[in-house]
N, C-alpha and C positions, 0 to 999 in steps of 0.2 A: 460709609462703613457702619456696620451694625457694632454696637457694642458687644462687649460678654456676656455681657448679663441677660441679650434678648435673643442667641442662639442657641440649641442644646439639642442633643441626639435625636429626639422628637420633630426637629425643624423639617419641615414639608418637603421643601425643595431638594433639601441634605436626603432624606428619606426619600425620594427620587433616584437622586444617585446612586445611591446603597443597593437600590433594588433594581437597579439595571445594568451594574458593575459587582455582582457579588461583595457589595460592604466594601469594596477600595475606591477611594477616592484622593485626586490629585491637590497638588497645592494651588494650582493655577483653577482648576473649577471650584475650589472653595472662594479663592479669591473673587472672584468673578459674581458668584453670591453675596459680596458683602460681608465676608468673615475678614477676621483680622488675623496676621502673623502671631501674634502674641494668643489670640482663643485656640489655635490649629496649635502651637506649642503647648499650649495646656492643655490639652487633649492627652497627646501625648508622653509630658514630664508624667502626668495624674495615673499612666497606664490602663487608662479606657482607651487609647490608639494606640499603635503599633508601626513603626516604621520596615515597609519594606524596601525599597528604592527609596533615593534621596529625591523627597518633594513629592510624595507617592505612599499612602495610611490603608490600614486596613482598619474599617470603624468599628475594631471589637480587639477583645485581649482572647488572647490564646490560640490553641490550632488552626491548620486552614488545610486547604486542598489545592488540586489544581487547579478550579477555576477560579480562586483567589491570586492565583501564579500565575496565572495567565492574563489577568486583568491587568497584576498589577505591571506587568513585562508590558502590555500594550501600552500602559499609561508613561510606562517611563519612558517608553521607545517614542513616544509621539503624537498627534492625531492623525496621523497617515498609516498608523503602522495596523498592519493584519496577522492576523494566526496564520502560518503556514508551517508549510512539513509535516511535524509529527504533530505540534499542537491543533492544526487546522485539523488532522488527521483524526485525533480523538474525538473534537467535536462534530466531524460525520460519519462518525463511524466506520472508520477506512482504519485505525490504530484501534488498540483493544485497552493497551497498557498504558499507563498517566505516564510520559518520559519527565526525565526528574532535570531534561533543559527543557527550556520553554524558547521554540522557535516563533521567530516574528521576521517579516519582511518590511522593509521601507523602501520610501523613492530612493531611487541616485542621488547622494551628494547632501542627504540627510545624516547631519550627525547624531548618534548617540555613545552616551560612554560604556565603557565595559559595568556587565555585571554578572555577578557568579551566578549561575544556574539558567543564564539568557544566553543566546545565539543570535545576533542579528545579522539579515539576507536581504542584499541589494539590487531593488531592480528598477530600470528603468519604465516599466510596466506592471509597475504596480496596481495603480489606480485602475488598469486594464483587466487586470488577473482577479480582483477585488469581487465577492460573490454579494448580488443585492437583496437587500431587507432582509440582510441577517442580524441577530441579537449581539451577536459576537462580532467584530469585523474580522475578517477571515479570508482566503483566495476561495474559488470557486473549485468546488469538486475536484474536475479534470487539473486544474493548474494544481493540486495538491499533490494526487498522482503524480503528475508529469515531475513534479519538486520532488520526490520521493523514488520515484525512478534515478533521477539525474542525483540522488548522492547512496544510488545503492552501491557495495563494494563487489557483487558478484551477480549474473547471469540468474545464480537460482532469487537471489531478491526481487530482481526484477521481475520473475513470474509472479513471485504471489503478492504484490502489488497489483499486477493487471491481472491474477485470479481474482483475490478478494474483492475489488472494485466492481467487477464485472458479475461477477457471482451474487455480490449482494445488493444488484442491482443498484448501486451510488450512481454510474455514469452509463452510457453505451458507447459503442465502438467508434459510431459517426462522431460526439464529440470528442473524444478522445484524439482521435486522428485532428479533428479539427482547429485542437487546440496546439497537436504537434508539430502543426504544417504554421503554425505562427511564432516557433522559437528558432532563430538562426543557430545557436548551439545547444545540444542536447546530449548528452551521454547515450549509451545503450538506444541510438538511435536505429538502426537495421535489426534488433532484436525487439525493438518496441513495435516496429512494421510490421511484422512478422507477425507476432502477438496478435496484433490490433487487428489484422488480417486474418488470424484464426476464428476470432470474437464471430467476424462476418458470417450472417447468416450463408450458409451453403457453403462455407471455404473451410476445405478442411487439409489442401495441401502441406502448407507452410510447416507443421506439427511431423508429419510423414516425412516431406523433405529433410528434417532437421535427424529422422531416426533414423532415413537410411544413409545421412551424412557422417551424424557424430554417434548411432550404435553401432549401428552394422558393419561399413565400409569402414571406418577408420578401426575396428577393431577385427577385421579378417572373419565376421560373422558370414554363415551363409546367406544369400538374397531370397528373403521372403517374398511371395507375392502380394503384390499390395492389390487392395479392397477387389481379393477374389468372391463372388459368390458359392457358397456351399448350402447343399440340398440335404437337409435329413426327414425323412418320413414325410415326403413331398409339401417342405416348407423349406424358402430357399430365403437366407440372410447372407449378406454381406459382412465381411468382417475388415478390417486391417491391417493386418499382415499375417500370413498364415506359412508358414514351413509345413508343407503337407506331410514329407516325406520322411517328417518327426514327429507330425499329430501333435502341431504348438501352435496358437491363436495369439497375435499379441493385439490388445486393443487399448488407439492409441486414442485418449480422457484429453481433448482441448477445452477451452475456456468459458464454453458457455454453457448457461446454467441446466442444470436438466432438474424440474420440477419433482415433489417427490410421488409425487403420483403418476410421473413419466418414466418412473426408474425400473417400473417391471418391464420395461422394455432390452435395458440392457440384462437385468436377472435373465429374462427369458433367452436373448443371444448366447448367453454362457451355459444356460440349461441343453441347450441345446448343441451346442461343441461339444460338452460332455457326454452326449448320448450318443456325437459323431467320436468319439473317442479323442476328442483333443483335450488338452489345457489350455488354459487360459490365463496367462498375463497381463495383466492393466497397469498403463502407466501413463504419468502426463508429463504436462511442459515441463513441471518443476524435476523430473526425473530423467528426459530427455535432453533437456538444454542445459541444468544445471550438473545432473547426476549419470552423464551420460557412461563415464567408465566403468563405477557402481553396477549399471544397467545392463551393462555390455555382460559385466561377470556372471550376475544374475541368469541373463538369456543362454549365453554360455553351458553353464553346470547344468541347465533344462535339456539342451538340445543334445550334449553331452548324455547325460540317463536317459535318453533316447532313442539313442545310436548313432549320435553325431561323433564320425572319427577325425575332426579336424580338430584344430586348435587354437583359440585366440589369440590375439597377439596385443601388446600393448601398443597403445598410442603415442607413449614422449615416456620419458621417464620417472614418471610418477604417476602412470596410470595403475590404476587399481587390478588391474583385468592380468597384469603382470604376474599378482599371485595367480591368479587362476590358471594360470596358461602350464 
């Protein structure tokens, strides 16, 4: 043991820790350095430390952030324990907003005690899920997603989950899937396929199935033609669904990224509907799978000042399209 008198904030090794834990440090790696119970207590009686967790300092007084909460959640959760969820989330950029719990995962059959502002998540594959030479210990990409899927409360969650991911280029489809086909249980499992099937270069059924399931049909809309092509000024594009016989284009926006220097591609489709005299509505997963009755009402009041003489009809009874009808 070192005595008091020969460690101090300065110490090399301490100043190690600091700088690769955001300034929190455990009791058990002090100890381990040769500090004493009684120097780690006068740190903190003195208020040059600060206790977050029991047996768990942050080496400075006053404010902190999250990745001072975050550390100090790992430390107290264990040496097995990783950022996952929402915290794994922030740190790759898949969360935008600091959550004011701090998610952490551990093995099976690993105890830790309760503490306010922590969540701890039990897996038997942990060590597996685990993303390497990271700063932070944390799950890998895709297992973050997948953890963020599996505790969304709706359908529209889960799209912009597999938007965001996919959009900002964090994972691709192959692992994704890859990672899904190694969980025995999974929530929003057949909407994540589907998804993850859209992602796929050249697939773009899955999105169209879903419209002429949950807008159209279930709401007594008319049957658009799907991906007919139309000629104006002898340039012939493809579109999505197209009600001719109401001059309406719906075009249905799945999950993969369209660069912005690719996007006068779609400007030009829409330019050109407008010169065939149609309109054009865009809509995606999160407005198809989540916001389908919304949608339906939407399509609706269009096809309607058009000269559609039918009428929608609601789906259950809380469908939205009910006002409209």
């Amino acid at each position: 043991m070192r005595h008091a008198s020969a460690v101090n904030d300065d110490d090399a090794e301490l100043a190690e820790l600091r700088d690769a834990q955001a300034g929190v440090v455990a009791r058990q790696q002090l100890l381990d350095l040769g500090w004493t119970t009684s120097t780690v207590a006068h740190r903190v009686t003195s208020g040059r430390w600060q206790v977050l967790h029991p047996g768990v300092y942050a080496t400075f007084s006053g404010s902190y952030g999250f990745d001072v909460r975050l550390w100090a959640a790992l430390l107290h959760a264990g040496p097995d324990a990783l950022a996952s969820h929402q915290s794994a989330g922030v740190l790759q950029r898949l969360v935008d907003a600091e959550p004011a719990v701090v998610d952490v995962t551990v093995p099976n059959g690993h105890q830790v005690s309760p503490r306010p502002e922590v969540r701890v998540h039990r897996s038997r594959h942990a060590a597996a899920r685990a993303r390497s030479a990271a700063s932070v210990p944390q799950t890998r990409v895709e297992e973050t997603v997948l953890d963020l899927v599996d505790m969304s409360r709706t359908a529209d969650e889960v799209v912009g989950w597999l938007t965001r991911a996919c959009q900002r280029r964090l994972t691709t489809p192959d692992r994704l899937l890859s990672a899904a086909r190694g969980r025995a249980r999974m929530r929003w499992r057949a909407l994540l396929a589907e998804l993850i099937c859209d992602v796929a270069e050249g697939v773009a059924s899955p999105l169209e199935r879903r419209y002429h399931r949950d807008v159209e049909r279930a709401h007594g809309l008319p049957k658009g033609a799907m991906n007919p092509s139309v000629g104006v000024r002898g340039t012939s594009r493809y579109c999505d669904v197209r009600y001719a016989a109401f001059a309406l284009r719906v075009e249905l926006e799945g999950l993969a990224w369209h660069p912005e220097d690719q996007r006068w591609r779609d400007a030009r489709r829409d330019n050109l509907a407008a010169l065939a005299g149609d309109a054009v509505l865009r809509y995606d997963w999160r407005a198809v799978a989540g916001h389908s009755c919304e949608t339906a009402a939407e399509i609706a009041a269009v096809l309607v000042s058009r000269g559609w003489t039918g009428r929608p009809r609601a789906c259950g009874s809380r469908c939205g399209v009910r006002q409209a009808a």
